[in-house]
N, C-alpha and C positions, 0 to 999 in steps of 0.2 A: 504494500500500500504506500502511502505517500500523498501529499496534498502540496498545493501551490499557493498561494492568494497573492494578487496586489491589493495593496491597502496604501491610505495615502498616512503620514507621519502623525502621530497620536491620538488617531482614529483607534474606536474599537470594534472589533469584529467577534465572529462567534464562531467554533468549529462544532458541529456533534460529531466529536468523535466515534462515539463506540454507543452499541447498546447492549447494553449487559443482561446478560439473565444468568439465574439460579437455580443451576442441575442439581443441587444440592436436596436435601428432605430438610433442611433446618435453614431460619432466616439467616441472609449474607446481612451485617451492618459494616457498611463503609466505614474507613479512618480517616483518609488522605489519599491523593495524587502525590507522586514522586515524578518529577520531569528531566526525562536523561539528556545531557549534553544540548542543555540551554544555551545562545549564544545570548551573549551580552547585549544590551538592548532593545531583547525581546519581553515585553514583561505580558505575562500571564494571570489573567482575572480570573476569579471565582475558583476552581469550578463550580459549577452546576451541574446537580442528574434533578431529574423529573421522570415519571410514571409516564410510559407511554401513554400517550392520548385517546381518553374513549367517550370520548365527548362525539355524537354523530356530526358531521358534515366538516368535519376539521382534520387534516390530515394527524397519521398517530403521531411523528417523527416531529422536532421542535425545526431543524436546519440541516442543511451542508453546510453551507456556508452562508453568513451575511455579515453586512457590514453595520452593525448593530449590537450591543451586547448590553442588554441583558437582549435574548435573542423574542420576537415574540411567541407567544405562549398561550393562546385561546386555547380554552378548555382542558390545561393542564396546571398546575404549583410547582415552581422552581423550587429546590430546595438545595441549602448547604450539602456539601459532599461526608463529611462528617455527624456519624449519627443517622444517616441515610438507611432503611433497611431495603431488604429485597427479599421478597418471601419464593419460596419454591415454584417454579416453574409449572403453571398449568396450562398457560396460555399466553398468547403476546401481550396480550394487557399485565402480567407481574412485571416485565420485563423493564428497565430503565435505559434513558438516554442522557450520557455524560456530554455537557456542553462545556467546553473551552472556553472562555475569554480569552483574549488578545490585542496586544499593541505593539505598535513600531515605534521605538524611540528614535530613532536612526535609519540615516538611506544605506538599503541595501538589502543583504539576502539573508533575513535572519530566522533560526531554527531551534527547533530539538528533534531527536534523534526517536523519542520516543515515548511512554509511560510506565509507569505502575500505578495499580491500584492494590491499597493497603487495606485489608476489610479483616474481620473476624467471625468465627462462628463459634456461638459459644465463648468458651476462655482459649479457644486455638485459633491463632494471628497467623494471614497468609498473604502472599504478594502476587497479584497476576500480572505478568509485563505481557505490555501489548507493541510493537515495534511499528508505530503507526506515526513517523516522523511529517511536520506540519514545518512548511518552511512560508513566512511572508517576506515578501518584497516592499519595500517602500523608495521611493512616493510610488503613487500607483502607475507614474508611466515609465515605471522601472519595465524594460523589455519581459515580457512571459517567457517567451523563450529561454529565456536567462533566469528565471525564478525557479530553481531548482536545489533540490537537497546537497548542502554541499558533498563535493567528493573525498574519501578519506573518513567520511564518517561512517560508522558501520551500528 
């Protein structure tokens, strides 16, 4: 995987990364996001997960991408990532979507390489990394072409 955005310079955006579900038989509760190999004046909002959406006539999913953050949300509750639960997997409605904030402090092509998500079940703490690297380009008529995960990172 891997993602692109031009964004223009201390604009914020939103990515939904991931939607997470729970194969588990006992509720997952989130701790934190851990972000691997930040570069320096990328700074990262929030996050946020929310309950997919089962509100009728609204799509489930919050974003891909926009340039926007807090991202909008008809018919669902943003919620801190901490504290978060996620009850066992019946159906796509348990299932959660982690939304990213984001800014460019700086022009050019800035990134992380990746995540983890830090949750527990019970009194047993576990970490899923997800290699799902988000690289933004600023200002936004920074070339696409050119808006890519730097090389060397792995």
């Amino acid at each position: 995987m891997g993602e692109s955005v031009l964004m223009d310079i201390d604009k914020t955006g939103t990515y939904g990364a991931e939607t997470l579900a729970n194969r588990g038989r006992e509720a997952v509760v989130l701790d934190r996001i851990a972000f691997l190999d930040r570069t320096p004046g990328l700074e990262l909002v929030g996050p946020l997960v929310m309950h997919v959406r089962t509100k009728a006539g609204v799509p489930a999913l919050a974003t891909g991408f926009i340039r926007r953050y807090p991202p909008p949300h008809e018919g669902a509750t943003l919620h801190r990532v901490a504290g978060f639960r996620i009850s066992p997997h019946r159906s796509w409605k348990d299932d959660a979507e982690l939304l990213i904030g984001f800014r460019a402090h700086r022009t050019g092509a800035l990134s992380y390489r990746g995540f983890e998500v830090h949750y527990h079940v019970g009194d047993k703490h576990y970490i899923a990394r997800f290699p799902d690297p988000l690289t933004v380009c600023a200002p936004r008529s920074f070339p696409l072409r050119r808006c890519k995960f730097p090389a060397g990172h792995r």
